[in-house]
Every structure is written in C-alpha cells, then in structure tokens.
C-alpha positions in Angstrom: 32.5 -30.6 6.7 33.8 -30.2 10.2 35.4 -27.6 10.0 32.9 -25.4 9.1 31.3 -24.8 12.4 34.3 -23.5 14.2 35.7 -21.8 11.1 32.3 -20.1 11.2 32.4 -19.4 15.0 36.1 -17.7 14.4 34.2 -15.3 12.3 31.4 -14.2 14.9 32.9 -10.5 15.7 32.9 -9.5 11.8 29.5 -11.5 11.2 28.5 -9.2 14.5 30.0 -5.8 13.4 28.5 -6.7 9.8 25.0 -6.6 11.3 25.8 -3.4 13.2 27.1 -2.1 10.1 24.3 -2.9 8.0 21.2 -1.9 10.6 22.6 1.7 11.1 22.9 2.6 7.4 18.9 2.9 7.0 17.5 2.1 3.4 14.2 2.9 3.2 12.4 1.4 -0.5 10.5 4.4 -1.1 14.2 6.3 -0.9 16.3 5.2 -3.6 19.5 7.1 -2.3 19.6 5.6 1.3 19.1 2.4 -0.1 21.4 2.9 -2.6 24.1 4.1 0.7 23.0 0.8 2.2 23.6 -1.4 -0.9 27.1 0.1 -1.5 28.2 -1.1 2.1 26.7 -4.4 1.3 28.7 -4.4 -2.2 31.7 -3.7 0.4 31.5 -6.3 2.6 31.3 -8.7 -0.3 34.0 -7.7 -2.2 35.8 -8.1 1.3 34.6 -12.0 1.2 36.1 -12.2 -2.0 33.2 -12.1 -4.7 33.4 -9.9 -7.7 30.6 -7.3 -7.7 28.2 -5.5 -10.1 25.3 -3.1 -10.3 22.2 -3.7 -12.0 20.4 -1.0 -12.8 16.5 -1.0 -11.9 15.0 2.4 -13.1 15.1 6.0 -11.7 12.8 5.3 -8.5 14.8 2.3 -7.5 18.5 2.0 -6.3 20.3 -0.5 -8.5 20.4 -4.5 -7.8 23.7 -6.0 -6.4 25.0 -9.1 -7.8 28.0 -11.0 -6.5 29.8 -14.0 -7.4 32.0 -16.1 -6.9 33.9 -19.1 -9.2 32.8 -22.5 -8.7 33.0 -25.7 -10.8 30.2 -27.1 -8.9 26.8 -26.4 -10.0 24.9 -22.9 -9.9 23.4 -22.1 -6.7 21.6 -18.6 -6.3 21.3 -16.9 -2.5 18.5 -14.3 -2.8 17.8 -11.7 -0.4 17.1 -7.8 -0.2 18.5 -4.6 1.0 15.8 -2.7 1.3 13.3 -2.3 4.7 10.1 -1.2 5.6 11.6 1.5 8.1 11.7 5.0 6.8 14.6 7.1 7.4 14.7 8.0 10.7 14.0 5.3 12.7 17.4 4.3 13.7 17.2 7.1 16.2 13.4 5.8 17.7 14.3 2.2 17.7 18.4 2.2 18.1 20.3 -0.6 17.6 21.0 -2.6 20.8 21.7 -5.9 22.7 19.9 -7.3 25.8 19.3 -10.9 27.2 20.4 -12.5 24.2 19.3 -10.6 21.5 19.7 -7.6 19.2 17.5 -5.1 17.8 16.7 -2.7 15.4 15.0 -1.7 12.3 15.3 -4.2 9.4 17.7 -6.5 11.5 15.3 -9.0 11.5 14.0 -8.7 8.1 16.9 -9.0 6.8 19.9 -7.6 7.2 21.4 -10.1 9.9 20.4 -12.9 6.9 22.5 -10.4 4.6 25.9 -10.8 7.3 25.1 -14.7 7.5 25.2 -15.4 3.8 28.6 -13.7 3.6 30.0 -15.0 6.4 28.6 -18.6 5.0 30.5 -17.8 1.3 33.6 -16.4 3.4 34.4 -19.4 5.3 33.3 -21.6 2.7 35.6 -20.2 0.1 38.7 -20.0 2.5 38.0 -23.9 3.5 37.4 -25.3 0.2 38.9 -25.0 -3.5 37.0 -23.4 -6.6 36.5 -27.5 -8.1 34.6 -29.1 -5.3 32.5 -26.0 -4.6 29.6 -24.8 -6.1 29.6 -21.9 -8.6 27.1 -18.9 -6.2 25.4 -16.0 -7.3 24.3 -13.7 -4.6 21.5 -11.6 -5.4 20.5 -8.6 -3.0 17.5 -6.5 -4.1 16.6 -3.0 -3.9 12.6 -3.3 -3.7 11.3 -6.2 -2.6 9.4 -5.1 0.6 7.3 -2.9 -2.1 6.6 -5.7 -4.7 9.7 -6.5 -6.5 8.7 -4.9 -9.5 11.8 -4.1 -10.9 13.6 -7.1 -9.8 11.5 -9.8 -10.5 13.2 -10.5 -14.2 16.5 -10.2 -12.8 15.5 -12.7 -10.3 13.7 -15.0 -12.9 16.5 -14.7 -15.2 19.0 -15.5 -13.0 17.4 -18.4 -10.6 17.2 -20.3 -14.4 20.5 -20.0 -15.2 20.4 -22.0 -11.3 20.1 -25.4 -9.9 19.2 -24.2 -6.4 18.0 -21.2 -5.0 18.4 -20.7 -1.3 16.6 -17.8 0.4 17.9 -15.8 3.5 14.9 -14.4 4.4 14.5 -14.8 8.5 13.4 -18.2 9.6 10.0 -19.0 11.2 9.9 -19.1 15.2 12.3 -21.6 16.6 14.8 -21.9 13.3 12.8 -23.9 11.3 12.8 -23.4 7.3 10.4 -22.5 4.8 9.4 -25.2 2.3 6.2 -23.5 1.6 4.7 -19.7 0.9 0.9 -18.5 -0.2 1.1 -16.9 -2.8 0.3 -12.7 -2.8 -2.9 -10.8 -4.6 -3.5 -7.4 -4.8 -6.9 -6.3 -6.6 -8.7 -3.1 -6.9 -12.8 -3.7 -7.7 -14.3 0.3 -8.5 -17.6 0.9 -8.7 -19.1 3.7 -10.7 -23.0 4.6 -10.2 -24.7 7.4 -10.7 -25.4 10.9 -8.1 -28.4 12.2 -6.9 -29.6 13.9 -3.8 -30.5 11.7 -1.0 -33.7 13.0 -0.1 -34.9 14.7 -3.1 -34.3 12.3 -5.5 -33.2 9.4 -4.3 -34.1 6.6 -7.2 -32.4 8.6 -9.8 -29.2 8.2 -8.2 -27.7 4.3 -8.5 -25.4 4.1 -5.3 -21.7 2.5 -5.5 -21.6 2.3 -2.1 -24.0 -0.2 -1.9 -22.7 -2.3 -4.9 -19.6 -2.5 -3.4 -21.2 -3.7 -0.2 -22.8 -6.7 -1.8 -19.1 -7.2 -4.2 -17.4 -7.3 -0.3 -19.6 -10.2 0.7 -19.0 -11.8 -2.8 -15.6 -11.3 -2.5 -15.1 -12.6 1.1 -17.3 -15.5 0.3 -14.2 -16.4 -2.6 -12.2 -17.8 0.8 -11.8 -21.5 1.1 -9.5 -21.3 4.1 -9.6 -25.6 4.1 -7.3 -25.2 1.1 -5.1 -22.1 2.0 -6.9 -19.4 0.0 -8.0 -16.8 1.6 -9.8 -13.3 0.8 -9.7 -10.0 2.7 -11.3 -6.8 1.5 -9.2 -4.9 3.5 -9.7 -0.7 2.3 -12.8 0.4 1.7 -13.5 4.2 0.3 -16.7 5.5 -1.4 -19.3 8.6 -1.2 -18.6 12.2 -0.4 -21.2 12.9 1.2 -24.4 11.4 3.5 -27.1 13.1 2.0 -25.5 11.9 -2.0 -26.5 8.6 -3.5 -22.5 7.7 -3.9 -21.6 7.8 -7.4 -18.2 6.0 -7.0 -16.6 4.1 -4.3 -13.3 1.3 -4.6 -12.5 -2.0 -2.2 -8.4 -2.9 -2.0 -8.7 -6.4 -1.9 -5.8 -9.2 -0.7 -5.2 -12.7 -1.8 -3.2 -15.5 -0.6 -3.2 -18.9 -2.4 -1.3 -21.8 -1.6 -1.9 -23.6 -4.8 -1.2 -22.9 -8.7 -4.2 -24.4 -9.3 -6.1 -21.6 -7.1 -4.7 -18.7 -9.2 -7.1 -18.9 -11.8 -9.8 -20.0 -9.5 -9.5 -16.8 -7.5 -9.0 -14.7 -10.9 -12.5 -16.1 -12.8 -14.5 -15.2 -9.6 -13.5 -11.8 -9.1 -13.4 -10.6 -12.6 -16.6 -12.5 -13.5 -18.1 -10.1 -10.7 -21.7 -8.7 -11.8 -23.5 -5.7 -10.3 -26.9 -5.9 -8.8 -27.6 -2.5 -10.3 -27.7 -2.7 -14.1 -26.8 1.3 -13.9 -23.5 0.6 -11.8 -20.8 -0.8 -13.8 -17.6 -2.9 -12.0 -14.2 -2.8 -13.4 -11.3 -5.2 -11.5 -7.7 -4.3 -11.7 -4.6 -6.0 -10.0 -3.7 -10.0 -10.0 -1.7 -12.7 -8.1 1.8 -10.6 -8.5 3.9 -13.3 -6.2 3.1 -16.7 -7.6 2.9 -19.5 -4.2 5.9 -21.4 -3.6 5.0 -25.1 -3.3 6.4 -28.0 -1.7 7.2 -29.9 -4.5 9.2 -32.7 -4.8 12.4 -31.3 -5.4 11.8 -28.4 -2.5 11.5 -31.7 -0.3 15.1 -32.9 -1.3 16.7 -30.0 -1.0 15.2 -29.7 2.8 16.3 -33.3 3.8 19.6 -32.2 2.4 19.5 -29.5 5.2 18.1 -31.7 7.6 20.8 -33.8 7.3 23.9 -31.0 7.1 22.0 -29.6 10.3 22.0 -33.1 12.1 26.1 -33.5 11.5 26.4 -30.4 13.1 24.6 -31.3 16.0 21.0 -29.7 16.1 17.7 -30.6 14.2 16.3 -28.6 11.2 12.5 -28.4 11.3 10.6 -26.8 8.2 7.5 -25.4 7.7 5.1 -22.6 5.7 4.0 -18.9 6.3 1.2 -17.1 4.5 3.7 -14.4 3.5 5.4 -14.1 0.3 9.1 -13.7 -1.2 11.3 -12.9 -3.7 11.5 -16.9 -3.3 8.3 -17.6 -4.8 9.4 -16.4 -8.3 12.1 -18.9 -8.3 10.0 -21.8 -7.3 7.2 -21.1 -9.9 9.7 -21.5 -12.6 10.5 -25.2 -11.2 14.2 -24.8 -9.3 14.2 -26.2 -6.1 14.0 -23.0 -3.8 14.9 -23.0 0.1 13.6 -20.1 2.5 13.6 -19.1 5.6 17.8 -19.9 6.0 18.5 -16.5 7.5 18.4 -15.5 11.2 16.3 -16.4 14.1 14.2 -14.0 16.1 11.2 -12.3 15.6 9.3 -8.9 15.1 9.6 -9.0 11.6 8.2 -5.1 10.6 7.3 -4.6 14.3 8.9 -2.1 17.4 10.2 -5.8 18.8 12.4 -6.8 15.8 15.4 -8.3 17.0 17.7 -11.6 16.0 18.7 -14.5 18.8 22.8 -13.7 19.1 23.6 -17.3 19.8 21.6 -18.7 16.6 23.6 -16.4 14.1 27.0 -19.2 13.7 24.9 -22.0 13.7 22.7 -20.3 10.6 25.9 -19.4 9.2 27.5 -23.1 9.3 24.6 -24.3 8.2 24.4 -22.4 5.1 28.1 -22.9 4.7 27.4 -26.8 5.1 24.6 -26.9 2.3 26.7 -25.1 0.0 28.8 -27.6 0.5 26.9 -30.3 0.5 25.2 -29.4 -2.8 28.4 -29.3 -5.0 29.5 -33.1 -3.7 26.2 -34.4 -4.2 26.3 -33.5 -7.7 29.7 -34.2 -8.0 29.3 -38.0 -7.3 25.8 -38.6 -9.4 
C-alpha cells in the first residue's frame, strides 16, 4: 500500500517521543520492578495504538510478559521482542539519551527499544489504514528476560508462535538495514573436574590435579570447532586451585557454543559429554546444553524474505538479508517450523556497547516496512 509510507512518516514525532519514552525508563533483567515500570509504559503506548493488553505472569524474579493484540481476519502473525536490557539501573545518567549527526543514543535504544516504538507505530498506521477483514490477526509479544536466557518466556513464546503463521522479530537489523534470515544457535556448558589434594612438594603424586585435567578437556573442547560449518567452541572462564604449592583438587571451564545447524546439536552434545579424564583418579561431570536452538534458513524463512524484499522495493529502497552468530527469542520460533523474520527493527549499531545509538532517518522507513509486510501477508493469503 501507498499510503503507508507517508501515513508512517505523519507519525515520526510520537514514533520519536516513544523511543525517548521508552530509553529513560531503565529496565534492567536482573531488576524485576524497573522492568516491570518499563513494561507498563510499553503496555501504555499499546493500548494507545489500539490493542487490548494483558499480563503474563513469569515467576517472582521476573516482571511479567506483555501480550497485545489486535483483531484480524487475516492469518496469525506474531511480532516478538523484549523489554528488558543489559544496562543496570543507573546508566541513563552515564550514557544520557541524546541526538547528534543523525543519530540517537542511549542505553537499550539500540537493543531494542526503538524496534519496540517501530512495531507500534507499524500496527498503528496499519490499523487506522486498513479494516479488521483484509488485515492479519497480530500478537505482539514483549518479554521480560530475554537478554538473560529467556527462561521464563520461552513456553509463552513457543506456545504462542504455534498458534502463528509468521513470526517477525524486531530485534535491531545488521549494519546497513539488512535482515536476519539466519542465527547460530547458543550453548552454555559447565565441564568440573574433581581430583584429589596433596601438598605440592611433599607429596606430590598422591595428589591427582584438576587443574591439569581441565587443561587437556580445554584443548579437547576447542578442538570440537569446525568453524567451515558454523560451529564453533570457546572455553571462555576458567577457575581451579587455591593455592600454588596444592595439587588442585577441583577446578571448572564455562564453555560457549554456537551452531548453525540442527544437525550439529547433537554432534557438539556426544563430544563433550563423552569427555574422559586422563587421570583415572579425576572424575568429569558436564552440565548445561544448546538452550537457543539455531534459526535456519529454511525454505519458508526464504519466502517470507522475498516477501519483504519485494514490499521494500515498492517503497523505494532494497532489502538485503543476512546471518549473525548471536541468538534470539527468534530462534525458538523457527525450530518449531513457522517461518520466522529477524532483524526488522532499527538501524544503527552498538548493540550492548557505550556507542549504542539508532540512524534517525532509518526509523519511518523500518516502520513502513513492517506496516507493508503486515499487509502484504494477510492478501497473500487471502487470494491462495
């Protein structure tokens, strides 16, 4: 539609003031009642763009999930994104919200609380320019603790991306605007060693050292990486030992995963639990897994991006795609099979960094593009 674009461009103070809005109020994951503050603003501005709201509770360490939605006889798309930031309370005041040469900055406005003001903006015009029957029926889902693993969100988000054809993401875009069809999956594992003490000089081959196993496990573990086919193996925290002159009797790697492939899940998982000591007398145990599943470019992830491509194109500018080594909340959703979109939120850069900050001039067009798919999805379906 057309119209879209300038109908989104008419909106550019409020999508603006949004973002101000939503940057200032700081929400912290680790502090449920600022996030809480921040999700109850975000419940606001909704509500204002004409969706009917509701709180899902997540536990007594996390602020409740927001869902919004609005009517639609088209069918079921879900916009997924978060609330929550990496920023502790605070920050606001080290890194203030400000504009120069083009840009804004502050804490979380990259990741993601612009993404946040350009999904309702997107639903706002979108819902004032066309009627309930030839636009699809959206669920917007903002999450409380995603930028700590999701834990109590990912059944909400499983649950309700299958009651969904589509699932569009507004996490930030990769450098220059283009979309993400593809994301490594995410691994945390914990390998502990246990040996036995002695003193170091005294009695040195009664001791059996961790330290030392867990040397030779790093350079088993690191040697897991096939970086040809996107997996890759860090062994990133290392603690062991109390003292030099003790044969350690315990020591502990942190270990990170990315996979890009299904498929490399259980590789990964049979060669680090099947881990053996050197040292008969130490004993390994492995703890953690693959919590964020990799999102793959599958067939349908390609047609939903030549979809964008092509609502991009009638509204002048060129939609280029690609994949990051980091995860999201959209990986969930394309494990289970529906065609998933990321990356549709703003452009900019420093995502977690002292530079974050969102190009001004790329927020409409993000906007009217998002509008434009939405769109675009309910009349496809409409005329199969």
């Amino acid at each position: 539609m057309t119209t879209l674009v300038p109908a989104c461009a008419r909106e550019s103070d409020r999508l603006l003031q949004s973002i101000r809005d939503l940057v200032t109020c700081e929400s912290p994951s680790d502090d449920p009642a600022a996030v809480d503050a921040c999700a109850t603003l975000f419940a606001a501005q909704l509500a204002d763009a004409g969706a009917r709201i509701e709180r899902r509770a997540a536990g007594p360490a996390t602020a409740a999930h927001l869902v919004a939605t609005w009517p639609g006889d088209g069918p079921r798309v879900l916009l997924l994104g978060h609330v929550d930031t990496v920023w502790p309370r605070g920050q606001i005041a080290r890194q203030p919200l400000e504009t120069r040469d083009g840009k804004m900055f502050g804490p979380g406005i990259f990741d993601m609380k612009a993404g946040l003001a350009i999904a309702t903006t997107a639903v706002r015009v979108l819902t004032s320019l066309v009627p309930a029957a030839a636009r699809p029926a959206i669920t917007f889902l903002a999450t409380t603790d995603e930028e700590i693993g999701s834990g109590t969100s990912r059944a909400l988000i499983e649950q309700l991306a299958r009651e969904s054809a589509f699932v569009l993401v507004i996490e930030p875009a990769l450098p220059g605007g283009a979309i993400k069809t593809a994301r490594k999956g995410v691994g945390e594992y914990e390998i502990l060693a246990t040996g036995i003490a002695s003193h170091a000089g005294v009695d040195p081959g009664a001791g059996a050292s961790a330290v030392h196993e867990i040397a030779h496990v790093i350079n088993a573990v690191v040697a897991l990486s096939d970086p040809q086919a996107g997996l890759t193996v860090n062994a990133g925290v290392v603690h062991g030992g109390t003292r030099p002159n003790v044969v350690a009797e315990s020591a502990r790697v942190l270990v990170d995963v990315r996979v890009s492939r299904m498929a490399d899940v259980e590789r990964i998982e049979s060669g680090l639990r099947g881990l053996r000591a050197r040292d008969s007398r130490v004993t390994l145990s492995v703890t953690g897994g693959v919590n964020r599943p990799p999102m793959e470019r599958t067939a349908g992830v390609e047609q939903l991006y030549l979809i964008a491509r092509d609502v991009a194109r009638k509204q002048g500018w060129d939609l280029t795609e690609g994949s990051t080594g980091g995860g999201s909340d959209g990986n969930f959703c394309a494990a289970l099979g529906v065609p998933t979109l990321d990356g549709l939120g703003a452009v900019g850069d420093g995502a977690h960094a002292l530079h974050e900050h969102v190009v001004i001039k790329d927020l409409v067009p993000r906007a009217a593009l998002l509008a434009g798919l939405l769109a675009r999805l309910a009349s496809d379906k409409a005329s199969e």
